[in-house]
N, C-alpha and C positions, 0 to 999 in steps of 0.2 A: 079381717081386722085391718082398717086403712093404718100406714103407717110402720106395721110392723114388718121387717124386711125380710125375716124368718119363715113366713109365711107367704109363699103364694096366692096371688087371689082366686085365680083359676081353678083350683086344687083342693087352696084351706087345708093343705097339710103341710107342715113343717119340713122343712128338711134338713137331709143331714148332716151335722157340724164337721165341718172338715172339705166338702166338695166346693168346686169354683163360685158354685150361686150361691154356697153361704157365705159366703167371702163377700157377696160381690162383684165377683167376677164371672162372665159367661164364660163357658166351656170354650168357647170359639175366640176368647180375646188373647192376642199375640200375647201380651204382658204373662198373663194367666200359663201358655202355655210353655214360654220361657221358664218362666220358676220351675217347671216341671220338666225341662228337658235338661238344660247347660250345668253340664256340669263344672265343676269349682275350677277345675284348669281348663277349659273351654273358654272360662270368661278371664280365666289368666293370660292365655293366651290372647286373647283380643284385648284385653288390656294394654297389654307388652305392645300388642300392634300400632295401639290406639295414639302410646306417647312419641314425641322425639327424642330423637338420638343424635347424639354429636358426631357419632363414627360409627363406623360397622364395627371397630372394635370393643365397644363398650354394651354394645346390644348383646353381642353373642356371649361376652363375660354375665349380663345379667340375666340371659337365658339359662347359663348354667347354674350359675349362683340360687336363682329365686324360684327355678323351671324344676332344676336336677335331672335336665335332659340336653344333650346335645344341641347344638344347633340343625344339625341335617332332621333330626327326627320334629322338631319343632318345626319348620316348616314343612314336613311330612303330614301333623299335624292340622297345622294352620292351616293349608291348602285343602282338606278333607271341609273343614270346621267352616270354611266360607262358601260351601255348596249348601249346608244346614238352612234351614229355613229357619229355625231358632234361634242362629246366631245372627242372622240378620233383622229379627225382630227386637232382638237385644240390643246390637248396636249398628244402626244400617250406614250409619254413614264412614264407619271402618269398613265393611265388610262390599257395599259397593267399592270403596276405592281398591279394596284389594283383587276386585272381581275385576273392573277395566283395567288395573296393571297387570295383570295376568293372562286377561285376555289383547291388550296391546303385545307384549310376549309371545305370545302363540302366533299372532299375523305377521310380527317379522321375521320369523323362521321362513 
């Protein structure tokens, strides 16, 4: 059936409601597999990452406040969460910059 997207054509059988190709989305597309891994403080956290800050002070207030974690654990955290291949599909141009300040970091040791 031309048109219908429900339907492969190769196949002619339907497939099932709920999987990435009925959506739409191929099993292999970053977006697709984003929704499927980040979880809700994952993207909290690259959020937090993502804005500015006036001061170191008002970051780690809002990390507790919005986080209800520490600051030491939140970058505990963070630093894990931008090795993820997920979270850099989610948002690559935080999770690069956090990847060169980190690794700028490490070479001036």
């Amino acid at each position: 059936m031309p048109g219908d997207a429900a339907v492969p054509e190769e196949h002619g059988v339907p497939e099932a409601e709920g999987t990435p190709e009925a959506a739409g989305k191929p099993e292999n597309d970053p977006v697709a597999s984003e929704d499927r891994g980040l979880s809700e403080r994952d993207r909290a956290l690259l959020a937090m990452e993502a804005r500015g800050w006036p001061g170191p002070g008002a970051k780690e207030r809002a990390i507790r406040e919005r986080l209800g974690i520490t600051p030491t654990r939140y970058y505990q955290l963070l630093n894990a969460l931008i090795d993820d291949e997920r979270a850099l599909a989610h948002d690559p141009v935080t999770v690069n910059r956090l990847r060169r300040l980190r690794q700028s970091r490490r070479t001036r040791r």
